[in-house]
N, C-alpha and C positions, 0 to 999 in steps of 0.2 A: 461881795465876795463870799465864796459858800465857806460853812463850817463842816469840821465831822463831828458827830456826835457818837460817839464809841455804845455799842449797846450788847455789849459782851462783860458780865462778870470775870473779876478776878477770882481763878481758880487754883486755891491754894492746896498745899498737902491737908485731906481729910475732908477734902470736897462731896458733899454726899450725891449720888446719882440714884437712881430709882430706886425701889426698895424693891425690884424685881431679881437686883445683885446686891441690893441691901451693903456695898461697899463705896467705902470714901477713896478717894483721889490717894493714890501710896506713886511718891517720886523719888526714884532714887540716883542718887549724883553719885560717878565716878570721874576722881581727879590723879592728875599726876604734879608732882610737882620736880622742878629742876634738880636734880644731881650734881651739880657744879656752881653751886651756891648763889647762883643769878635767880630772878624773882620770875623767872619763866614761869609757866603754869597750863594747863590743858585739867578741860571740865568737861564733860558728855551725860546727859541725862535719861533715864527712860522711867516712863507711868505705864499704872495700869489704873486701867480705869471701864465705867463702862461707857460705850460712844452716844449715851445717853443723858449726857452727863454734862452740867450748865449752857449753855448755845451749841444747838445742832441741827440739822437739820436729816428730816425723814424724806425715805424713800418709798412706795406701794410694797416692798419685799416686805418692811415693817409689819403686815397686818395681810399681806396674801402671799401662799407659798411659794405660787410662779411671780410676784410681781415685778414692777422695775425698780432692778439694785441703782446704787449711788451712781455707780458711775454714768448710768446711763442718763442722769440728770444734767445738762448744760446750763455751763454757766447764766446765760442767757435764762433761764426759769426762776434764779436767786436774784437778778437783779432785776433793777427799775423803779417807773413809776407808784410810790408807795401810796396810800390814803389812812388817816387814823381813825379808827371806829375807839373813841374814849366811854369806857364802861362805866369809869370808875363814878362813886363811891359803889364798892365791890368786896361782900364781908367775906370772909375764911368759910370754904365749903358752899357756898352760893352753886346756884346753878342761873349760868346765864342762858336765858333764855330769848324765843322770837320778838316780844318786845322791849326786849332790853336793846337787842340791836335795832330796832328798828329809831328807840329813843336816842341812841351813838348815832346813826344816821342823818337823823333831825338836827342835831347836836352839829352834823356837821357842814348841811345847809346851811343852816345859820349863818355860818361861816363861808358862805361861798363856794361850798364844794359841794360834791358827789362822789359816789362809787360811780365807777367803770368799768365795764367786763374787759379783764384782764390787765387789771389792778393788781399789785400788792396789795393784801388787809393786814394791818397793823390793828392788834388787839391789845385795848390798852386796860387793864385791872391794876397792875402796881402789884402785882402780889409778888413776882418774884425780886424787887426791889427790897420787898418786906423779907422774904425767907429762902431764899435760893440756895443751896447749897446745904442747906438743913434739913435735919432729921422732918420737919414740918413740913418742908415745900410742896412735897407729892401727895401725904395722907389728906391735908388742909387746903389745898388749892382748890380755889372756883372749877368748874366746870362750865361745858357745852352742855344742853340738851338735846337728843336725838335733832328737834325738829332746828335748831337753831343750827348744828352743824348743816341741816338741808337747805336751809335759806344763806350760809355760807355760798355752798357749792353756786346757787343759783343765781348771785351775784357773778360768775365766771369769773372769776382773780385766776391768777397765773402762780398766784402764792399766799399761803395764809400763814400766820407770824405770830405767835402768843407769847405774852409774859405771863405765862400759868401752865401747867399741869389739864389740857382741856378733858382727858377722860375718865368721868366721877366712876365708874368701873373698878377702874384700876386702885382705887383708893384703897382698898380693903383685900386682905387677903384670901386667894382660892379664887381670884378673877377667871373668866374662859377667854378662850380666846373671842369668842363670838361675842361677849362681851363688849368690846374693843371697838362701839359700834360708831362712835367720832371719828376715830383714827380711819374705820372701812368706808364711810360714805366722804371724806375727804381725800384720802388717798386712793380710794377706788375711783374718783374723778379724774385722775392723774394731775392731783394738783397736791405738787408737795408742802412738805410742813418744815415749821420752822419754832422753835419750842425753848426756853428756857433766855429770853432774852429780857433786858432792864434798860431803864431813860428811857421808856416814850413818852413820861412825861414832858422830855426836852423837845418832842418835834413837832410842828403846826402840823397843820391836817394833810399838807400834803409835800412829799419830799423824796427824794432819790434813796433805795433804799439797798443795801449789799449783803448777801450772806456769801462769802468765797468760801468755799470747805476741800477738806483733806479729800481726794479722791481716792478712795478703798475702793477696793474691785470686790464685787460679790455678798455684799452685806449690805443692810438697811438704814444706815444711818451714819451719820459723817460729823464730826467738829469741825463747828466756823468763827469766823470773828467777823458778828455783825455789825454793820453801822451805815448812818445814814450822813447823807449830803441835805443841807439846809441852808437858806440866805442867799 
């Protein structure tokens, strides 16, 4: 019988999201309560936050001006067949590079598996289990290197899934956009991302994987609540 393994953070008030809005999670609750002394009640919530912000998933608008916004993302592209590429032991600030995947790869033969073009790739560092939501996650996160996001793409996934912060760019302030050069050779494959997620230390190499997201119209980037099917 399968399990779920939830691979979504708890996102509490003062959640920190990029440091590109350098702002935390603010929620605010408006309540009513009964006038006729009965324990009645009515609660309704609204955040601000940026959609950046612990499990989300990217669109090409993200990183090119004309590109494709969220909604034009189907469901169909966030789920499926998953495979774990395990990086980890994986220090603060590292850059993963072509043979580090190559060694996650080996890792996962071993094991009886393979990538497959049009795979999920589950990228597994543990960093955001270590710092998510902190002042630290973004500046200190591992990274992609140019060539290792190329050898991404070339594998053909259908989706690629990180528990880290992949562009060393963005670390540091007065980034360009041209910078941003992970985010462009992956989502300029039109192959979306999937960013701030935790537990893939819970999943074998291979297993059914879900990001469902908020469908906005017109913008690059959506909250999800991802998780996978195991067992």
């Amino acid at each position: 019988m399968s399990r779920i393994v939830d691979l979504s953070p708890l996102v509490p008030r003062g959640f920190m999201g990029p440091p590109s809005t350098n702002i935390g999670v603010q929620l605010e609750v408006r309540t009513k309560r009964a006038t006729d002394g009965s324990n009645a009640y009515w609660q309704s919530g609204q955040v601000t936050m940026s959609l950046h912000t612990g499990t989300h998933v990217e669109s090409a608008l993200h990183s090119f001006e004309n590109g494709e916004p969220m909604e034009e993302i189907g469901l169909d592209r966030v789920i499926g067949n998953a495979v774990l590429l395990d990086l980890t032991p994986v220090e603060p600030e590292a850059l993963v590079d072509v043979p580090d995947l190559e060694r996650a790869r080996e890792r996962l033969a071993a094991r009886g598996e393979e990538v497959r073009a049009g795979d999920i790739l589950l990228l597994r560092t543990d960093w955001a289990q270590r710092a998510i939501g902190t002042r630290d996650y973004f500046p200190h996160s591992p990274g992609l290197t140019e060539a290792a996001a190329h050898w991404l793409v070339e594998r053909q996934p259908k989706l690629v899934v990180c528990d880290f912060f992949e562009e060393p760019a963005a670390r540091r302030p007065g980034w360009t956009a041209e910078e941003f050069v992970v985010h462009r050779i992956i989502l300029g494959a039109g192959i979306p991302l999937v960013e701030g997620v935790v537990n893939l230390r819970e999943l074998p190499p291979r297993c059914q994987f879900f990001a469902p997201f908020y469908r906005f119209a017109g913008i690059d980037s959506s909250l999800a609540r991802a998780f996978a099917l195991v067992g």
